[in-house]
C-alpha positions in Angstrom: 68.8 26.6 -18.7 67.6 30.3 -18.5 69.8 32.6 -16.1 69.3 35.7 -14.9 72.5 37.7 -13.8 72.3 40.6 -11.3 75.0 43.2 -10.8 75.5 46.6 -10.6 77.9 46.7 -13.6 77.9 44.4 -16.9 79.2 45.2 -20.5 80.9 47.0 -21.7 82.4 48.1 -18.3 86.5 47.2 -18.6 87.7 48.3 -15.3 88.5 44.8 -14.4 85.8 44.9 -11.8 83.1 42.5 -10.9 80.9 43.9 -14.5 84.2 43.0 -16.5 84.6 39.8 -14.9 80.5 38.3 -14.6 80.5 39.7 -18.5 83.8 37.3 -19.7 82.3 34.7 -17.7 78.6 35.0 -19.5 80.1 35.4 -22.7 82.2 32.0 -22.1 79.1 30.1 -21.0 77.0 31.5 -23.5 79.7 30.8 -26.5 80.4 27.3 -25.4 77.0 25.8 -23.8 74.4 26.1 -26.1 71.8 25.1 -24.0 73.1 27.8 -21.4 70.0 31.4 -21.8 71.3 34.3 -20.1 69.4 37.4 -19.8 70.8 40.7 -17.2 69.9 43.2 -14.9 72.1 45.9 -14.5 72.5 50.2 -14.0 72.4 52.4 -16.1 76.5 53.4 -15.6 80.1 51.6 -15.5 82.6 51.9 -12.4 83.7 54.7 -13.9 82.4 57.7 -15.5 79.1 59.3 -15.2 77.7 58.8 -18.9 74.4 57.0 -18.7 74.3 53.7 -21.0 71.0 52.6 -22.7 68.1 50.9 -21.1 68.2 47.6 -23.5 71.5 46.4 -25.6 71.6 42.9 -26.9 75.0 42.4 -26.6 75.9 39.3 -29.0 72.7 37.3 -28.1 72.6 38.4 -24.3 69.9 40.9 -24.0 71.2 43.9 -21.0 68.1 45.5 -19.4 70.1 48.8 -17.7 67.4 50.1 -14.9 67.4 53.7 -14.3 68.2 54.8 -10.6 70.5 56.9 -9.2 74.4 56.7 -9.1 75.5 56.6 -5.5 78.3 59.5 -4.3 81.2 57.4 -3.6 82.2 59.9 -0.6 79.0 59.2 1.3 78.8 55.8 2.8 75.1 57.0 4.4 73.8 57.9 0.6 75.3 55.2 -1.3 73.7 52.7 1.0 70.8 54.4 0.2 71.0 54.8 -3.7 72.0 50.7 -3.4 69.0 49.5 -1.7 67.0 51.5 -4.4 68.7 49.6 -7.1 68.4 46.4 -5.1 64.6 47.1 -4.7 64.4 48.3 -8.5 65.9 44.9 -9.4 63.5 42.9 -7.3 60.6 44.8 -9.3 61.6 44.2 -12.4 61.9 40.6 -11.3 58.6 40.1 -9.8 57.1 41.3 -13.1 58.9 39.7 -15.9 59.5 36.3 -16.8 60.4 33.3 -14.5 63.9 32.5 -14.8 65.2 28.7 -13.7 68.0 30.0 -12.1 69.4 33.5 -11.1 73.4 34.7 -10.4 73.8 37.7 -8.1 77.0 39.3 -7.2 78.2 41.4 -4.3 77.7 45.3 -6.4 75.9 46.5 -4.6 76.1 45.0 -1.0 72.1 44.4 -0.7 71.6 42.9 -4.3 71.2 39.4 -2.6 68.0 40.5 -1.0 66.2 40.4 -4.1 67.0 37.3 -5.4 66.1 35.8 -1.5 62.8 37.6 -2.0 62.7 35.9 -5.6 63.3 32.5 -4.6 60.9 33.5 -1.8 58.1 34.5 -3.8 58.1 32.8 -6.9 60.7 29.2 -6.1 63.6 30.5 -8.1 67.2 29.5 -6.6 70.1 31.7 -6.9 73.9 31.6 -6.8 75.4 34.1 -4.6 79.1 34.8 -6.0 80.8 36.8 -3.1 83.2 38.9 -4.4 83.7 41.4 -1.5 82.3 40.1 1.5 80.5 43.4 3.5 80.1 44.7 5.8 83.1 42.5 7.2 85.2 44.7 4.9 84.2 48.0 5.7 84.8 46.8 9.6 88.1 45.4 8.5 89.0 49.0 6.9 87.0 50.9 9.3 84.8 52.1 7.3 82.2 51.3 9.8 83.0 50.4 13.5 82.3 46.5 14.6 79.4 48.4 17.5 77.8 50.1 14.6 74.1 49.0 15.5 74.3 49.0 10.8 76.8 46.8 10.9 75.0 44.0 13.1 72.0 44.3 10.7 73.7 43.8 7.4 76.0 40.7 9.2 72.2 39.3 10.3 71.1 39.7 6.5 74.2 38.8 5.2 73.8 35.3 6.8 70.5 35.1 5.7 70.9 35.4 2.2 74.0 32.9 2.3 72.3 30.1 3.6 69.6 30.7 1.4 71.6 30.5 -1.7 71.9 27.2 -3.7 75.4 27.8 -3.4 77.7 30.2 -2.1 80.5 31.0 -4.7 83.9 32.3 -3.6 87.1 33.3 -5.4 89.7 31.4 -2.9 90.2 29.3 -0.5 90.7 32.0 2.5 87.5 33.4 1.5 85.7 29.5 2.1 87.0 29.6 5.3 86.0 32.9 6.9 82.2 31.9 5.8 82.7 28.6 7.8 84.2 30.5 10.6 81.9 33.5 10.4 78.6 32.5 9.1 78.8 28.9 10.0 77.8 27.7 6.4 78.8 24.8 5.8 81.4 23.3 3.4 78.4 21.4 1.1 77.2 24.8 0.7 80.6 26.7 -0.7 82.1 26.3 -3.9 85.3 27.8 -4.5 85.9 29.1 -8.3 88.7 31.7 -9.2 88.1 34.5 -11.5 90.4 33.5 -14.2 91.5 34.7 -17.3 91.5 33.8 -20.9 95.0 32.6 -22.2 94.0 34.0 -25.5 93.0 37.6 -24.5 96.6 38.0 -22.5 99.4 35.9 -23.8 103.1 35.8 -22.7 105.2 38.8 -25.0 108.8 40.1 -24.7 109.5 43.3 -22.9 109.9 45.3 -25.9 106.8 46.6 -25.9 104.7 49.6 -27.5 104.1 51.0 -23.6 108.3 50.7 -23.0 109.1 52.7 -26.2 106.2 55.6 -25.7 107.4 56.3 -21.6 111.0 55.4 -22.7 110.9 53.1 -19.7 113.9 50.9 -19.6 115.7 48.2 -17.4 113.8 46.1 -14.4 110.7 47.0 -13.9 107.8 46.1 -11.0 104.3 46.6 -12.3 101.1 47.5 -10.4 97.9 47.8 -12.9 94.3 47.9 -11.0 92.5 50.2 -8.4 94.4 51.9 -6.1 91.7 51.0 -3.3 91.5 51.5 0.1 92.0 47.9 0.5 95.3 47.6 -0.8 98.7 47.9 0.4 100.8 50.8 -1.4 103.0 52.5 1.5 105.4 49.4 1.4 105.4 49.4 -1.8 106.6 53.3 -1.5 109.2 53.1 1.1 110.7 50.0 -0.5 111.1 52.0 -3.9 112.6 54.6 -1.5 115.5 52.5 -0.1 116.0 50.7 -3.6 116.8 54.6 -5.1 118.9 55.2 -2.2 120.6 52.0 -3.0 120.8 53.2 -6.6 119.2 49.9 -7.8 118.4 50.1 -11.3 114.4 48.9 -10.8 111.9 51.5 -11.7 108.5 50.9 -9.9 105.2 51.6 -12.5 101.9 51.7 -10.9 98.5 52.2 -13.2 95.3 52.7 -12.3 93.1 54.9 -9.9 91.4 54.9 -7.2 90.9 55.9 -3.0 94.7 56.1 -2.8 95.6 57.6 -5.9 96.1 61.6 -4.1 98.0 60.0 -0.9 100.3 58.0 -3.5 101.4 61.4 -5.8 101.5 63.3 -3.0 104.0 60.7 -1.1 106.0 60.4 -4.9 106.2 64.2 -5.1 106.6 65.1 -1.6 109.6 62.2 -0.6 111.2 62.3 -4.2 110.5 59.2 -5.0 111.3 59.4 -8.9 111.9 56.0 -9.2 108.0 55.3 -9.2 105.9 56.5 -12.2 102.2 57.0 -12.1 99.6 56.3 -15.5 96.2 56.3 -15.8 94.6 52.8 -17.0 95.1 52.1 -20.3 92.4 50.7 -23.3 91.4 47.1 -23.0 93.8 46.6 -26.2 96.4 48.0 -25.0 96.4 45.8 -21.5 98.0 42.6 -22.5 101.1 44.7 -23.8 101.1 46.7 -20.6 101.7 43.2 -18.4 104.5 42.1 -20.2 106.3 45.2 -20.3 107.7 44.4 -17.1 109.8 41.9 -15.0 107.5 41.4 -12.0 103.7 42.5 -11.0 102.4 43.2 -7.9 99.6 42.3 -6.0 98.7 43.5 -2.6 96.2 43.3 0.0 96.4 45.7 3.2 96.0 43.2 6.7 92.8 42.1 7.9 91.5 41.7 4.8 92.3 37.7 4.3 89.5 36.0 3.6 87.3 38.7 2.1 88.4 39.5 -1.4 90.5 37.8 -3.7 92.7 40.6 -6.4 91.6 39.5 -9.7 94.7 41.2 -11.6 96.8 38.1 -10.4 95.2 36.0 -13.2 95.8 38.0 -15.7 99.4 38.1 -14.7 99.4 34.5 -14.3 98.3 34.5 -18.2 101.1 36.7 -19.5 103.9 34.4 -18.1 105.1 37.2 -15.5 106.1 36.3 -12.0 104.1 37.9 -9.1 105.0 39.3 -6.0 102.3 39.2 -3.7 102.8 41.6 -0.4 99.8 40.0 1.9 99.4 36.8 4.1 100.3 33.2 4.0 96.5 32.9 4.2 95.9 34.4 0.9 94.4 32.4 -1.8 96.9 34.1 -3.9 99.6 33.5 -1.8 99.1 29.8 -1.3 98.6 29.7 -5.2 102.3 31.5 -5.7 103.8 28.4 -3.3 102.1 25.9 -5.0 102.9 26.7 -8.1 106.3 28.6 -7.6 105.4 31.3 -10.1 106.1 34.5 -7.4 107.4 35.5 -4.1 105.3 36.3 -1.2 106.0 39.1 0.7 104.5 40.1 4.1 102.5 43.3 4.4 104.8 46.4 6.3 107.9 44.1 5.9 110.3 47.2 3.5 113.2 45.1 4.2 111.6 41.9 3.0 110.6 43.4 -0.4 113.8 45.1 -0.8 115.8 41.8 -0.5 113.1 40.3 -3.0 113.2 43.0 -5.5 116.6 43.1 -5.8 117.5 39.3 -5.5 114.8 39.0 -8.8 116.3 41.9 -10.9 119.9 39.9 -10.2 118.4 36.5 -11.6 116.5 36.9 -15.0 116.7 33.4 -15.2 114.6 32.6 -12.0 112.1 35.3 -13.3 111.9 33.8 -16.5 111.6 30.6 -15.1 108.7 31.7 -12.6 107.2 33.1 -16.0 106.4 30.0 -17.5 105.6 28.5 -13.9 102.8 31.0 -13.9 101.4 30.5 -17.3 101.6 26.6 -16.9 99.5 27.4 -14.0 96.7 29.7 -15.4 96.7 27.0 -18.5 96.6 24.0 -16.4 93.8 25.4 -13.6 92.4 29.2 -14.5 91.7 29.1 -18.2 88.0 31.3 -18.8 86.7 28.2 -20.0 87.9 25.9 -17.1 86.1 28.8 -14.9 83.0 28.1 -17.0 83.0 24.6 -16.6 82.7 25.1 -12.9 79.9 27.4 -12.7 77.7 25.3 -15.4 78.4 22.1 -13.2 77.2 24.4 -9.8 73.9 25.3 -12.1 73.4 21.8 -12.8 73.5 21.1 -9.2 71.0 24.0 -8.3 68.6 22.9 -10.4 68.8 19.1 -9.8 70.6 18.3 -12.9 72.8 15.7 -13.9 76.2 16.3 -15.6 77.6 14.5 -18.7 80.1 14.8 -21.5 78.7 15.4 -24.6 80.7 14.2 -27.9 82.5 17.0 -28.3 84.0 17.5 -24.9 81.9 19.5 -23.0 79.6 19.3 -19.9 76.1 18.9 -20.4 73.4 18.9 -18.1 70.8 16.7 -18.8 66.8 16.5 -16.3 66.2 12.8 -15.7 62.9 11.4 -15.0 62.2 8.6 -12.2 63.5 5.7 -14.0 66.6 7.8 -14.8 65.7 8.3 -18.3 66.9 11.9 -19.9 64.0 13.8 -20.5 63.9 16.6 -23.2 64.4 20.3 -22.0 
């Protein structure tokens, strides 16, 4: 089983974006399925930073080819859908004129990367799995970014539809995301598969609070983590004006948020400006150091701004899931991560705008260690029992199986194999 991955970032990007994420989930298949050949086509550069990486890196059996366009300005939406349909068109290329691949895996970085695997499968028979992460242009409309007239807009939704129902299969991370493709594109359910991100129980393990990150900020008492992008998507002025009230309250919760991003000036500037010394700003921290960021605090926080249910899914919540920490989610009902939360009772959810609401939350949690620790384990049973990297694995090998006409069956030692049968139903050697 030869697969091809397309995305704009792979290895060793560790931003917890969609390269960090397709690269766990490559390693997992390639470590565990034997059978399983992955090769990738990628850029030249990680989410962040300018440094150019090398063309070719064989990165512990899978070979990385890095093609060498142009970084996109991520202040121009008119040039960076230009540099991305260059690197879409680039990838197509490099397709066309190297080996034949049985199946290929595209992502959603860039937007237009689906249109070369279409043209693949067009041209040469190969089917592809499209794994939406961030479903545009219906979030740049839902941001406004771009306004719903925008002649652009009703091109790419035209496309967009066009390379979902060619796809094998249609991946998406939740639940609310499966439902705005049935509502939107009218694909239907036979043609969705819903798999979360995940995380690997090993990687990020449940700790106490006395942690390398407390000692070196001589950060003590409750505290309410947010680790990730500070994008445009997400919801950080409730987050604000509840730490606001909660200092005027003089509640001992101190609010740590960690990361960059689109919002990162408007949140200083609202800390500095409103005195809000309660909340303290870092910069990411190593891959190493990440598992002993998320249990230096009581709660984590996840948030989505309105409108954009059903088009992304935060991948931070699994890794909180993994270190035993409860999570307060401040988005919809309709949230994949909120109906995971109320399944599961491992978190609160919180509604988006609602200060009062996550005031009342906050401070009800930093009054009852025992319900946080309890919600603790709930969330690590959870992530054992459902979101493990290898249960996410599991689910992508069985989709491949299904692309390529395959049938599933459990080999001696546990795991999934897929096996080509013959018309008598007799397993034929691949």
């Amino acid at each position: 089983m030869r697969i091809c991955i397309l995305n704009e970032f792979f290895h060793p990007d560790t931003t917890g974006g969609t390269g960090t994420v397709l690269s766990n989930l490559a390693r997992t298949l390639c470590d565990n399925y034997p059978n399983v050949q992955i090769d990738v086509l990628t850029s030249r550069y990680q989410y962040r930073g300018d440094n150019k990486l090398a063309t070719f890196e064989n990165w512990h059996g899978i070979p990385i080819r890095r093609l060498s366009t142009p970084r996109a300005s991520q202040s121009s939406t008119v040039l960076r859908l230009i540099v991305n349909v260059l690197f879409s068109a680039a990838t197509f290329l490099r397709l066309m004129v190297g080996r034949k691949y049985d199946l290929i895996l595209v992502g959603t970085a860039p937007p237009p990367l689906a249109m070369a695997a279409h043209w693949i499968k067009r041209l040469r028979g190969t089917p592809y799995v499209y794994v939406i992460y961030d479903l545009e242009p219906d979030r740049a409309v839902s941001m406004k970014v771009l306004s719903p007239t925008n002649p652009l807009v009703s091109l790419v939704r035209k496309r967009q539809a066009s390379w979902l129902r060619a796809s094998a299969k249609a991946i998406v991370l939740g639940r609310c995301m499966r439902d705005h493709l049935r509502e939107n594109y009218q694909l239907p359910a036979s043609q969705i598969g819903v798999i979360p991100i995940g995380a690997d129980p090993e990687e990020v393990d449940p700790r106490g609070k006395d942690t390398r990150f407390r000692a070196e900020q001589a950060i003590d008492g409750f505290i309410v983590l947010y680790s990730g992008n500070f994008g445009r998507y997400h919801n950080f002025d409730t987050i604000l004006d509840a730490a606001k009230r909660l200092k005027a309250e003089q509640k001992k919760i101190t609010f740590v948020l960690v990361g960059s991003g689109h919002q990162k000036d408007h949140i200083a500037h609202r800390i500095q400006s409103e005195a809000i010394d309660n909340v303290k700003m870092y910069p990411f921290v190593p891959k190493d150091d990440y598992a002993d960021l998320l249990a230096s605090c009581d709660v984590s926080l996840v948030t989505l701004e309105p409108g954009m249910e059903g088009l992304c899914v935060p991948s931070k919540f699994y890794n909180i899931l993994a270190a035993g920490r409860p999570t307060v989610a401040i988005m919809s009902q309709r949230c994949e991560v909120a109906k995971v939360i109320m399944e599961t009772d491992c978190g609160v959810q919180v509604n988006q705008g609602d200060t009062e609401q996550l005031v009342r939350v906050l401070t009800e949690l930093s009054e009852s260690p025992d319900q946080v620790e309890q919600m603790g384990k709930n969330a690590r049973r959870a992530l054992v029992q459902n979101f493990t990297s290898i249960n996410v694995a599991e689910q992508y090998y069985r989709v491949f199986a299904e692309a390529l006409g395959r049938t599933v069956t459990e080999s001696p030692a546990g795991l999934s194999v897929a096996v080509v049968r013959d018309e008598t139903n007799k397993p034929v050697p691949r």
